[in-house]
PQR file of N, CA, C, O and H, with PARSE charges and radii, in Angstrom:
ATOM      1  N   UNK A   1     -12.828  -5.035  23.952 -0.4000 1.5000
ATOM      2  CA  UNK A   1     -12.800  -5.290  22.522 -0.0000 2.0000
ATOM      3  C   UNK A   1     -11.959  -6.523  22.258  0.5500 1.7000
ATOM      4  O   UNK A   1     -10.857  -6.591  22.801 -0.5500 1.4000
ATOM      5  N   UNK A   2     -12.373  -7.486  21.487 -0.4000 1.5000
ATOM      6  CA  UNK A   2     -11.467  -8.533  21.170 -0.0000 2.0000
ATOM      7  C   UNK A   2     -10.539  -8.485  19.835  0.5500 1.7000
ATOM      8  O   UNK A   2     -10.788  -8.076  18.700 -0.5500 1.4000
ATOM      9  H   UNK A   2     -13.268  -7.430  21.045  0.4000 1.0000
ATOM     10  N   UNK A   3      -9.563  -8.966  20.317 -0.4000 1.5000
ATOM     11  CA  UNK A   3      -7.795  -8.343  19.626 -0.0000 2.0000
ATOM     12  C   UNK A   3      -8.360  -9.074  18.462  0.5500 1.7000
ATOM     13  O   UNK A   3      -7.961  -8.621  17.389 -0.5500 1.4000
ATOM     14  H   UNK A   3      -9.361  -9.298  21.238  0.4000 1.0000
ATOM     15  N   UNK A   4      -9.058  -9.932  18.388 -0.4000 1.5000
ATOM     16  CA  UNK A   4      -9.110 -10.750  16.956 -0.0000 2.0000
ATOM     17  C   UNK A   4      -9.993 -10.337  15.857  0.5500 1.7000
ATOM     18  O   UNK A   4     -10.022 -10.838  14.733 -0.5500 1.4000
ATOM     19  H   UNK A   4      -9.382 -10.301  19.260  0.4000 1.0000
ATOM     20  N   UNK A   5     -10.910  -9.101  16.424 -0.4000 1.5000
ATOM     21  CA  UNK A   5     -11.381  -8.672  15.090 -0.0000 2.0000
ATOM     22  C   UNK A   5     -11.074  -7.821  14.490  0.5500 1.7000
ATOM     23  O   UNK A   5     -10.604  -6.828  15.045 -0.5500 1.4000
ATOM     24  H   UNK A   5     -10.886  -8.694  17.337  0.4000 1.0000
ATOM     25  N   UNK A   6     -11.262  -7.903  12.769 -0.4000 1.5000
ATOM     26  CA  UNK A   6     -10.589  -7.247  12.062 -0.0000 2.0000
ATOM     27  C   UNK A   6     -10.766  -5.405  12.089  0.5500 1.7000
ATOM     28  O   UNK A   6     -11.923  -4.999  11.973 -0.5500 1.4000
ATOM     29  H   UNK A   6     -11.644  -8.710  12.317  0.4000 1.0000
ATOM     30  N   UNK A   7      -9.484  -4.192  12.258 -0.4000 1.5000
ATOM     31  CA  UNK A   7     -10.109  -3.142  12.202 -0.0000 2.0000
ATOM     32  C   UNK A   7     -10.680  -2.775  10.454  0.5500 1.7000
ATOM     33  O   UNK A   7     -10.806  -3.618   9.566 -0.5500 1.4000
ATOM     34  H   UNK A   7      -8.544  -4.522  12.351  0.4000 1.0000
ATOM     35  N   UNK A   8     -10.900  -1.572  10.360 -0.4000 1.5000
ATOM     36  CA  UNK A   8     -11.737  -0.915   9.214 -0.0000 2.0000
ATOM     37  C   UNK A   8     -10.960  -0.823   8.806  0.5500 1.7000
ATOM     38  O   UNK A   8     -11.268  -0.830   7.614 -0.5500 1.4000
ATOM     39  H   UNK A   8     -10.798  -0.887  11.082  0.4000 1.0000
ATOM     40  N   UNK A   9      -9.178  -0.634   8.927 -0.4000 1.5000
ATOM     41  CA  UNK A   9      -8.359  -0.661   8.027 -0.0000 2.0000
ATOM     42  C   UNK A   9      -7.797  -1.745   7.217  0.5500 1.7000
ATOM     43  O   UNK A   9      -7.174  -1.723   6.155 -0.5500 1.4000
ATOM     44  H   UNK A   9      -8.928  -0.628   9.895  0.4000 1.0000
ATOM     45  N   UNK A  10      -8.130  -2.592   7.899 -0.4000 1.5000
ATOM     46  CA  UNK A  10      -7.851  -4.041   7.119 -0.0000 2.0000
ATOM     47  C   UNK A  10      -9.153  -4.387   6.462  0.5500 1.7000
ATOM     48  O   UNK A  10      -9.227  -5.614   6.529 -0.5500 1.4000
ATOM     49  H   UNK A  10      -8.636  -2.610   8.762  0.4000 1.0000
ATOM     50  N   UNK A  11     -10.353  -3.855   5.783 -0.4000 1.5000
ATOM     51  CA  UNK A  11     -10.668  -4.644   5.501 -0.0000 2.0000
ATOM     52  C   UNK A  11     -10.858  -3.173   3.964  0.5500 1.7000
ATOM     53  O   UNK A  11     -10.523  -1.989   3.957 -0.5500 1.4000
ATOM     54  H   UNK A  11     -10.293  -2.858   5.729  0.4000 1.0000
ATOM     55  N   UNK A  12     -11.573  -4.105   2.830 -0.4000 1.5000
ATOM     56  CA  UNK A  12     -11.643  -3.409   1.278 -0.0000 2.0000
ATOM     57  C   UNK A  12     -13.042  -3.916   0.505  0.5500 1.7000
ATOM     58  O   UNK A  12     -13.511  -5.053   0.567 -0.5500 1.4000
ATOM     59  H   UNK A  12     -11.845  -5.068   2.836  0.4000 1.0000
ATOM     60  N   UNK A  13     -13.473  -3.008  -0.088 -0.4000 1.5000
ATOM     61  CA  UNK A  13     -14.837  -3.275  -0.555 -0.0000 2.0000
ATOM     62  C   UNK A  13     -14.129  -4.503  -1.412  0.5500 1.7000
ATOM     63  O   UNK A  13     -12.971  -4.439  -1.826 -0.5500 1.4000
ATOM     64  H   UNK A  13     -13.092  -2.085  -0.138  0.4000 1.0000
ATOM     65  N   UNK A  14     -14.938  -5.533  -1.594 -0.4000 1.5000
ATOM     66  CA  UNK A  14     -14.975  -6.991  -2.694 -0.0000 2.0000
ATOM     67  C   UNK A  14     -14.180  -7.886  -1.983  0.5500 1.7000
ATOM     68  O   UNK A  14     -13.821  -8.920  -2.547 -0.5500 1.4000
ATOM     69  H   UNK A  14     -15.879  -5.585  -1.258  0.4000 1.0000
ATOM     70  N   UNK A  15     -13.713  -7.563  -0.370 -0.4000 1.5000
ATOM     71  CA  UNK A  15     -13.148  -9.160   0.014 -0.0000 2.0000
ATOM     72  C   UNK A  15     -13.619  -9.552   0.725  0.5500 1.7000
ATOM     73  O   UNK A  15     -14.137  -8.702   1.447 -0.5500 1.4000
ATOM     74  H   UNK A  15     -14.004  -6.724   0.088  0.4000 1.0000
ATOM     75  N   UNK A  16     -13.896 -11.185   1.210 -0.4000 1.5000
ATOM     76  CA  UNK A  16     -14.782 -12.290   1.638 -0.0000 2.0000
ATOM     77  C   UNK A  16     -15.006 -12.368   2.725  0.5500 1.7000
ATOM     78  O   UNK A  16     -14.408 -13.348   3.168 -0.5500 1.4000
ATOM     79  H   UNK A  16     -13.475 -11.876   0.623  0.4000 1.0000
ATOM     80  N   UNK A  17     -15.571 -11.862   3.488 -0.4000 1.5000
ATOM     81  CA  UNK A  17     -15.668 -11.558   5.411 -0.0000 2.0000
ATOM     82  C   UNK A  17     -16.720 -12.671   5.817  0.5500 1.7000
ATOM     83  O   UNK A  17     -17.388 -13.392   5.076 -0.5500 1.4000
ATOM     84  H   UNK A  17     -16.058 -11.066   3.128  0.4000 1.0000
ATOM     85  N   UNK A  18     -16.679 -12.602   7.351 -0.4000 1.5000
ATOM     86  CA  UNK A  18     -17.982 -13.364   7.620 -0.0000 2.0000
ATOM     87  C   UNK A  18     -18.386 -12.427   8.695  0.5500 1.7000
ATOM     88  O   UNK A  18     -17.650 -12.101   9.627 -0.5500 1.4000
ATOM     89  H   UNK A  18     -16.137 -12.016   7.953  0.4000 1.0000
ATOM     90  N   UNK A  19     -19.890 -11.913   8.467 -0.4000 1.5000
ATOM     91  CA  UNK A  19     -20.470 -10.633   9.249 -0.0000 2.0000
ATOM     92  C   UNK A  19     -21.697 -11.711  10.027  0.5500 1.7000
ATOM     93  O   UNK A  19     -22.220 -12.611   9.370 -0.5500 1.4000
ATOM     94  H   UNK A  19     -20.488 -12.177   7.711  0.4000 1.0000
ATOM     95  N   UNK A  20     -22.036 -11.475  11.441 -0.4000 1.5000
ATOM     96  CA  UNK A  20     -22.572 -11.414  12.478 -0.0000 2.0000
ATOM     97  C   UNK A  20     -23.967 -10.108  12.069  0.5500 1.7000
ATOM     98  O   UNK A  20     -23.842  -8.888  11.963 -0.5500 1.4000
ATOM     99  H   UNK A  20     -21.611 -10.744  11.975  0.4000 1.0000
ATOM    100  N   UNK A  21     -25.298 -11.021  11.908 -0.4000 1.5000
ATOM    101  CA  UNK A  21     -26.493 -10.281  11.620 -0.0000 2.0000
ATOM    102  C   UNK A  21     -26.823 -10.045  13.245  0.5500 1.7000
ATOM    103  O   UNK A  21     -26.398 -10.625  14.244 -0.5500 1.4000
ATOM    104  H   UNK A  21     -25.399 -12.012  11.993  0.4000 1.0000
ATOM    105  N   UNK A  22     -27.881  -8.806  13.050 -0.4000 1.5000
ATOM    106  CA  UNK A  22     -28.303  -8.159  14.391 -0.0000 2.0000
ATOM    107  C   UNK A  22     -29.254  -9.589  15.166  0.5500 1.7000
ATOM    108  O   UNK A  22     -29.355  -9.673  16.390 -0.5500 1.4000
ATOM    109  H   UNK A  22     -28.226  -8.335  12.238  0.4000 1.0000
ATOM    110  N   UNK A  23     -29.637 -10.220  14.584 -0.4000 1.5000
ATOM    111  CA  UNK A  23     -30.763 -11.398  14.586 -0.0000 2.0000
ATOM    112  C   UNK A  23     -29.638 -12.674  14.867  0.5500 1.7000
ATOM    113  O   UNK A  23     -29.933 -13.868  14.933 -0.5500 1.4000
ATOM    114  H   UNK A  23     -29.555 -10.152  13.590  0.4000 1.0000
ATOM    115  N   UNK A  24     -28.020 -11.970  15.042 -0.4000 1.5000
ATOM    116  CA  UNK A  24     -27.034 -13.208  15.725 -0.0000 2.0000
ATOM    117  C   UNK A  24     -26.789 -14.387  14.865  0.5500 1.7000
ATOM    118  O   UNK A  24     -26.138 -15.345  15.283 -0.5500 1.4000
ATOM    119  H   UNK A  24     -27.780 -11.001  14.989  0.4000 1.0000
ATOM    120  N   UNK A  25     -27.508 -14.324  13.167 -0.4000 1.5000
ATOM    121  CA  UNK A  25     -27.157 -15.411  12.420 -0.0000 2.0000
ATOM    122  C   UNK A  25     -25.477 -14.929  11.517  0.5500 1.7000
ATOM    123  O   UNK A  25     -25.021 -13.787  11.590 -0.5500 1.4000
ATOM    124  H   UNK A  25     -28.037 -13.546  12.828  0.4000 1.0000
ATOM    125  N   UNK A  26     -25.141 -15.488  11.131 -0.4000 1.5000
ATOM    126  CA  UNK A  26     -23.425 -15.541  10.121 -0.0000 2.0000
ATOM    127  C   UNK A  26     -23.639 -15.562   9.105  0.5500 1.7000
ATOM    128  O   UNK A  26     -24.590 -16.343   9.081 -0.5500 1.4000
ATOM    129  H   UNK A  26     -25.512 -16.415  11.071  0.4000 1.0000
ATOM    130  N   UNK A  27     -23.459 -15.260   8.095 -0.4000 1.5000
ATOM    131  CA  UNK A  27     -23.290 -14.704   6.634 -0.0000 2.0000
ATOM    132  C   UNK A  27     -21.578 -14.938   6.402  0.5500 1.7000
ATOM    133  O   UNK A  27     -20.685 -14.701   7.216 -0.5500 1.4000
ATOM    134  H   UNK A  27     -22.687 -14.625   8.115  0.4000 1.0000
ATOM    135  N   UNK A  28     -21.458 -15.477   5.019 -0.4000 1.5000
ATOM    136  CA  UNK A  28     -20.067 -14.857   4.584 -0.0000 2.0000
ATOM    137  C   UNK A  28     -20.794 -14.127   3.066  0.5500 1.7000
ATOM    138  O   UNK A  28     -21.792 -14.432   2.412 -0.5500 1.4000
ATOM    139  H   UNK A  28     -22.183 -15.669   4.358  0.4000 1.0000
ATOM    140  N   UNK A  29     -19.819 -13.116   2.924 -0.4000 1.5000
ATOM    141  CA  UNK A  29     -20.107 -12.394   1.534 -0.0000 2.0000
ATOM    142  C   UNK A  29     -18.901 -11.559   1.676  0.5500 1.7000
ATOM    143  O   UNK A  29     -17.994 -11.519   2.507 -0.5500 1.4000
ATOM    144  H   UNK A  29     -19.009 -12.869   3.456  0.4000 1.0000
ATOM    145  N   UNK A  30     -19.208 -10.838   0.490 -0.4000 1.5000
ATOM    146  CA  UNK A  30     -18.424  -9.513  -0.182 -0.0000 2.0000
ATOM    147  C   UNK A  30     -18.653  -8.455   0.127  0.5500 1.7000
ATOM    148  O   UNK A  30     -19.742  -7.893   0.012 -0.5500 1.4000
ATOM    149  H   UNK A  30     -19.945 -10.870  -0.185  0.4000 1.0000
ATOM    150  N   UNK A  31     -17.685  -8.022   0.558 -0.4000 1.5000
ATOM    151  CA  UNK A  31     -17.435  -6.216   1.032 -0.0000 2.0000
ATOM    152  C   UNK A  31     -18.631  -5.344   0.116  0.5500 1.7000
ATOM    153  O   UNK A  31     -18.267  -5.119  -1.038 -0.5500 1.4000
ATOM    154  H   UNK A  31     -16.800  -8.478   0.651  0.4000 1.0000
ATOM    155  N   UNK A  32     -19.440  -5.041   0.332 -0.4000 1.5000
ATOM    156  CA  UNK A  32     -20.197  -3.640  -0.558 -0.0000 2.0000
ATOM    157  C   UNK A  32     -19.906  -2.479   0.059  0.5500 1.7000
ATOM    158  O   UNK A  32     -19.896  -1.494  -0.679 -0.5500 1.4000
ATOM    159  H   UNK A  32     -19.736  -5.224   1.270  0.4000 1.0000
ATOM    160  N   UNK A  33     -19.618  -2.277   1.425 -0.4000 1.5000
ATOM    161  CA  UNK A  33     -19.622  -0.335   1.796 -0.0000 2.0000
ATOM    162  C   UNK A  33     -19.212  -0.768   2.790  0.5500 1.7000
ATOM    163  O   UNK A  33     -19.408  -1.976   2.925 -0.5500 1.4000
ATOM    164  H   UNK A  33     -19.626  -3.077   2.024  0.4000 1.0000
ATOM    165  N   UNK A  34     -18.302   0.119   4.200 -0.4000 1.5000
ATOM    166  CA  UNK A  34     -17.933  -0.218   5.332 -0.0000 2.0000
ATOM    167  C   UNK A  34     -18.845   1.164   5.393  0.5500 1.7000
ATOM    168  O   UNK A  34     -18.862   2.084   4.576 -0.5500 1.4000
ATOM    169  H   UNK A  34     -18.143   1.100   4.091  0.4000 1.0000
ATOM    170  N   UNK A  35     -19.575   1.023   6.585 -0.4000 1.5000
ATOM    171  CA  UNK A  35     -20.412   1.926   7.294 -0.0000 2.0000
ATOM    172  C   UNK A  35     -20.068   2.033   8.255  0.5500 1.7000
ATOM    173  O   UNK A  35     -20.635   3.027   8.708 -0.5500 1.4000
ATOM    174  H   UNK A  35     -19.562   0.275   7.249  0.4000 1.0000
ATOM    175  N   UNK A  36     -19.113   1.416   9.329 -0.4000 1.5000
ATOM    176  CA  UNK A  36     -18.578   2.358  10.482 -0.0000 2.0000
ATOM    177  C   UNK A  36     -17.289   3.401   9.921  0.5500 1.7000
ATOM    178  O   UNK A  36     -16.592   3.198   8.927 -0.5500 1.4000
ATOM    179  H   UNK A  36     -18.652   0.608   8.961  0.4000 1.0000
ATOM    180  N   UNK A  37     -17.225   4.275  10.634 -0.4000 1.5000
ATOM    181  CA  UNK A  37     -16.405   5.725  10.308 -0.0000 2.0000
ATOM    182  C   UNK A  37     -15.069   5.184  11.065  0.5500 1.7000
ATOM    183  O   UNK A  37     -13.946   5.205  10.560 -0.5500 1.4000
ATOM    184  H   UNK A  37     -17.791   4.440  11.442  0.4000 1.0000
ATOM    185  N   UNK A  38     -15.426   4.631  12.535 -0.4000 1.5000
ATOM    186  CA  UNK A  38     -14.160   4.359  13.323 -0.0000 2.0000
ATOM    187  C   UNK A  38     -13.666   3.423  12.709  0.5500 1.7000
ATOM    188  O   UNK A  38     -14.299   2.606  12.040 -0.5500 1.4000
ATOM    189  H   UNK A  38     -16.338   4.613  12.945  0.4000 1.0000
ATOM    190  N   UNK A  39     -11.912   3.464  12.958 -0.4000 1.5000
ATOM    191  CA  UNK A  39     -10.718   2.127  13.263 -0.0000 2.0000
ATOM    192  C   UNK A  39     -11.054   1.308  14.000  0.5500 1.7000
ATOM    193  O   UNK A  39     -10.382   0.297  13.797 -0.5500 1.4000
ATOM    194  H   UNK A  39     -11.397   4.128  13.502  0.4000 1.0000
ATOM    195  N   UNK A  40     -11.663   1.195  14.678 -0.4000 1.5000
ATOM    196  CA  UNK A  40     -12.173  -0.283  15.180 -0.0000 2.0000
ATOM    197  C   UNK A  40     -13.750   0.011  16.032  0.5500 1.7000
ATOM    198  O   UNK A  40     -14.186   1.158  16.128 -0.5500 1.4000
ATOM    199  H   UNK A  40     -12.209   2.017  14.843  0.4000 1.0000
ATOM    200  N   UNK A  41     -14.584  -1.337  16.679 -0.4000 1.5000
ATOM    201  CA  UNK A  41     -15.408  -1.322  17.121 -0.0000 2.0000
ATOM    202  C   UNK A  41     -15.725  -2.550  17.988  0.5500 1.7000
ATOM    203  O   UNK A  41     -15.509  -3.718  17.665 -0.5500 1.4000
ATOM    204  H   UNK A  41     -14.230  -2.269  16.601  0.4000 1.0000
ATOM    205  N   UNK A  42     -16.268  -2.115  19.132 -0.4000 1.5000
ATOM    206  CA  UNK A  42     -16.115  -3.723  19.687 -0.0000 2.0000
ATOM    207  C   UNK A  42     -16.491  -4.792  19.733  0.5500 1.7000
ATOM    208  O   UNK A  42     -16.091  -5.826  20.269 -0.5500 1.4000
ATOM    209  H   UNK A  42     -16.444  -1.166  19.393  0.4000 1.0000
ATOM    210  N   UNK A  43     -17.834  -4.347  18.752 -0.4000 1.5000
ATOM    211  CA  UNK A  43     -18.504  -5.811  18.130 -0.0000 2.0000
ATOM    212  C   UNK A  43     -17.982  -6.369  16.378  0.5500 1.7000
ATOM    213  O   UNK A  43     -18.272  -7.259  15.577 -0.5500 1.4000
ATOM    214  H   UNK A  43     -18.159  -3.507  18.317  0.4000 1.0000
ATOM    215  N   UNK A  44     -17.003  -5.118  16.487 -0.4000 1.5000
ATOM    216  CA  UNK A  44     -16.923  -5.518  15.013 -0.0000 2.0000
ATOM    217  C   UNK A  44     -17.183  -4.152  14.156  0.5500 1.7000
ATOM    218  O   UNK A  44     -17.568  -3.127  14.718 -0.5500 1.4000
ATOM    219  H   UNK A  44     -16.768  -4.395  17.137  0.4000 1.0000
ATOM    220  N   UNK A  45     -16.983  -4.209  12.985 -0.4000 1.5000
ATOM    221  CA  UNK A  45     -17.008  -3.401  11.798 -0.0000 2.0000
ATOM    222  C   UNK A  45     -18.018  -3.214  10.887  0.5500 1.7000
ATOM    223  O   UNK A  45     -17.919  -3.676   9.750 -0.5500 1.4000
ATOM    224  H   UNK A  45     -16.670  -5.042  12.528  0.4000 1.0000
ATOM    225  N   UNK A  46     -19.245  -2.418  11.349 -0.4000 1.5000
ATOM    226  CA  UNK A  46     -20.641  -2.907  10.523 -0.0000 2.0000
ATOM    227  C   UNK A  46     -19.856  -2.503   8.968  0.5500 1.7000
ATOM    228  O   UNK A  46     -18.953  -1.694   8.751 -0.5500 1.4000
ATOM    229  H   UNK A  46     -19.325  -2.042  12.272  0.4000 1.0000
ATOM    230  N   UNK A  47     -20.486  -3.276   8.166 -0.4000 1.5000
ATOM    231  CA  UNK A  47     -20.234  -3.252   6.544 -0.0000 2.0000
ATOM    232  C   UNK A  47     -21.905  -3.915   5.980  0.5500 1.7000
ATOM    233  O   UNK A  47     -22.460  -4.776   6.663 -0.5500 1.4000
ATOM    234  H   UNK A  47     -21.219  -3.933   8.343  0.4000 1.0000
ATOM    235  N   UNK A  48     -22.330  -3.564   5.132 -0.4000 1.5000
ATOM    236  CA  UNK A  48     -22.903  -3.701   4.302 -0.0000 2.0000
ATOM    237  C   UNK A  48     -22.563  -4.687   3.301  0.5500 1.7000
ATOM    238  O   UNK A  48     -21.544  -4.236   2.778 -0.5500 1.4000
ATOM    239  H   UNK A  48     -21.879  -2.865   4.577  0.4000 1.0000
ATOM    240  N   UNK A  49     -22.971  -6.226   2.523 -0.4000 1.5000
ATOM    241  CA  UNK A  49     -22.699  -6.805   2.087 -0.0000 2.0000
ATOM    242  C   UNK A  49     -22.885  -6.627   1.067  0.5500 1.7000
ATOM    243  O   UNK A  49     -23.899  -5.937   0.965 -0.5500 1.4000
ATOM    244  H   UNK A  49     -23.798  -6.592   2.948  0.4000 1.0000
ATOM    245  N   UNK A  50     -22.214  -7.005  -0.418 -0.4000 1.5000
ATOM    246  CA  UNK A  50     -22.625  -6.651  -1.819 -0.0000 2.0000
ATOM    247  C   UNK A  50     -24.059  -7.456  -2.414  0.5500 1.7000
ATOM    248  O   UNK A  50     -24.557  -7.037  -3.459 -0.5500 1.4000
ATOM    249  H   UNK A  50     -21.390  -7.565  -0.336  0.4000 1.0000
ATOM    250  N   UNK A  51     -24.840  -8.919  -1.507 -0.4000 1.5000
ATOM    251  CA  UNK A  51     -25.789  -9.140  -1.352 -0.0000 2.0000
ATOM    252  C   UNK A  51     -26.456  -8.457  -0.972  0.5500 1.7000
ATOM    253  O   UNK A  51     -27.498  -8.589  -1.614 -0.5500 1.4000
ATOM    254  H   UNK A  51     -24.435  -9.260  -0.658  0.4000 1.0000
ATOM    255  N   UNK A  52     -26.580  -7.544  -0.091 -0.4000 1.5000
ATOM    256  CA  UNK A  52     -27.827  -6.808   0.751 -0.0000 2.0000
ATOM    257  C   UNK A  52     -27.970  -6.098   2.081  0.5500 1.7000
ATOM    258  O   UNK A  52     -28.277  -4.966   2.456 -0.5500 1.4000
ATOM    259  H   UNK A  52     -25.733  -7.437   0.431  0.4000 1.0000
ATOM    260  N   UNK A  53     -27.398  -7.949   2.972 -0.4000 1.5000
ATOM    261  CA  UNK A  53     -27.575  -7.797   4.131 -0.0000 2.0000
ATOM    262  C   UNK A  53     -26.357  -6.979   5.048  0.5500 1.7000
ATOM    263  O   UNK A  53     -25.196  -7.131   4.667 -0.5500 1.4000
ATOM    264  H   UNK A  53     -27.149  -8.869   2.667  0.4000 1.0000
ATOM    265  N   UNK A  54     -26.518  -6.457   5.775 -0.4000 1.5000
ATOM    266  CA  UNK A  54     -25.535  -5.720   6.713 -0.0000 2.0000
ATOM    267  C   UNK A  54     -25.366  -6.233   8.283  0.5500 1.7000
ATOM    268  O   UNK A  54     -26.286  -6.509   9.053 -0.5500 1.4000
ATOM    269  H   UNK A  54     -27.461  -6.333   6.084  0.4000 1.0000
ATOM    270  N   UNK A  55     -23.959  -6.284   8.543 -0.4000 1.5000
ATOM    271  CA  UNK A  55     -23.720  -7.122   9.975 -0.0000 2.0000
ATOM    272  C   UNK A  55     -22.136  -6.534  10.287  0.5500 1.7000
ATOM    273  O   UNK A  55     -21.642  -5.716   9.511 -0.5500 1.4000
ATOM    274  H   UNK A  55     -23.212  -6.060   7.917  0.4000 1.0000
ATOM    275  N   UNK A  56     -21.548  -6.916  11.227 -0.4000 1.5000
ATOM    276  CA  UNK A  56     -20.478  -6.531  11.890 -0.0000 2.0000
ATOM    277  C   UNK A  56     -19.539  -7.921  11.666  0.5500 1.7000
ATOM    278  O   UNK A  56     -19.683  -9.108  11.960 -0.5500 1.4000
ATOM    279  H   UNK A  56     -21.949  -7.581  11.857  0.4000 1.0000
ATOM    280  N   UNK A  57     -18.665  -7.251  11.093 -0.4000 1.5000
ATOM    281  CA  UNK A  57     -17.225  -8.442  10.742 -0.0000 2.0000
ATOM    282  C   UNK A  57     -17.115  -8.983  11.626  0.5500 1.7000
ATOM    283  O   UNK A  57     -17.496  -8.351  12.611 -0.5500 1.4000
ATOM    284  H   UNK A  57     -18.548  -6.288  10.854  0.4000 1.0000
ATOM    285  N   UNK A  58     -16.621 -10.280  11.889 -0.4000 1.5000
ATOM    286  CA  UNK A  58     -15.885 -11.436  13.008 -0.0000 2.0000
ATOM    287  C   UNK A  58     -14.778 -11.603  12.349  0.5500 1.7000
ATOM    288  O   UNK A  58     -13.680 -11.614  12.906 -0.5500 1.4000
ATOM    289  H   UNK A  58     -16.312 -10.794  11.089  0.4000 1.0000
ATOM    290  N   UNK A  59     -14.947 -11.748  11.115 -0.4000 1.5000
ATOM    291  CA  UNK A  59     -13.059 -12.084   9.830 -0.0000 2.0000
ATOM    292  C   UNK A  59     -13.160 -12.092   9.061  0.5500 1.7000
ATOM    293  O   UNK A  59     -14.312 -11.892   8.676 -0.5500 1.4000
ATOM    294  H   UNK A  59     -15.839 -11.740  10.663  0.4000 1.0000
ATOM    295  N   UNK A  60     -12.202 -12.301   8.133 -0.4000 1.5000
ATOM    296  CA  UNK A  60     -11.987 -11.790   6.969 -0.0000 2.0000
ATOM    297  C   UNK A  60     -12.030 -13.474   6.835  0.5500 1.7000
ATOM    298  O   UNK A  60     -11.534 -14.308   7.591 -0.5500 1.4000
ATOM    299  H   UNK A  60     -11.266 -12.463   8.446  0.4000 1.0000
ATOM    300  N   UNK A  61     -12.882 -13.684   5.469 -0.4000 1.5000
ATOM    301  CA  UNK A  61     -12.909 -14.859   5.381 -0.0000 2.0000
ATOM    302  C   UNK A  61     -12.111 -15.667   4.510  0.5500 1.7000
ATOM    303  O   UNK A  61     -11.050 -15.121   4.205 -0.5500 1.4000
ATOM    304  H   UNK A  61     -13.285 -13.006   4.854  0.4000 1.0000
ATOM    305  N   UNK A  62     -12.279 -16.689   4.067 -0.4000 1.5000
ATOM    306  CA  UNK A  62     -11.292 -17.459   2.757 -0.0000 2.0000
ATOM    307  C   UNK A  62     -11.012 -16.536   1.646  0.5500 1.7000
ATOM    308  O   UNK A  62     -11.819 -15.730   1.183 -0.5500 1.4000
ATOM    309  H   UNK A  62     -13.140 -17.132   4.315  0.4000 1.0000
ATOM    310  N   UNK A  63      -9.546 -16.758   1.175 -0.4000 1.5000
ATOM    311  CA  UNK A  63      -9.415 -15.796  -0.442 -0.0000 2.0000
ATOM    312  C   UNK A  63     -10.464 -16.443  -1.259  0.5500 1.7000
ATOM    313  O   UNK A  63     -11.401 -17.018  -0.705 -0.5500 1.4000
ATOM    314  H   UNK A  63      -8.890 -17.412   1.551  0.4000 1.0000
ATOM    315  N   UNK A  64     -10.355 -16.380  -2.609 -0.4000 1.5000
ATOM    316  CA  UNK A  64     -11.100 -16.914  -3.495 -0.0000 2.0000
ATOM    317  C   UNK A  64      -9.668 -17.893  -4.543  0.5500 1.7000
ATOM    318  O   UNK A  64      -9.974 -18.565  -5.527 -0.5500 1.4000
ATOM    319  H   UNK A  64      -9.594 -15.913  -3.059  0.4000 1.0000
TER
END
């Protein structure tokens, strides 16, 4: 697992991540739902975006 991604506890529905699609493209958006149950995962933290799409965190992205 790499130390640098964020767990499920750090992250909150409405803040700015950049999620990794199954199809390997990057998205940044807004928290809509965290859908993994575990504290961490080793690809990352699937979440659901408040756009639509759903992918696994790499980081928490810029504030606003």
């Amino acid at each position: 697992m790499s130390a640098d991604l964020p767990t499920r506890d750090e992250l909150i529905q409405g803040m700015t991540v950049e999620v990794e699609q199954e199809n390997g493209d990057r998205l940044i958006g807004e928290v809509g739902a965290i859908l993994t149950d575990d504290r961490t995962h080793p690809e990352g933290i699937l979440v659901k975006l408040k756009s639509g799409p759903r992918g696994r965190v790499k980081r928490i992205g810029p504030e606003h």
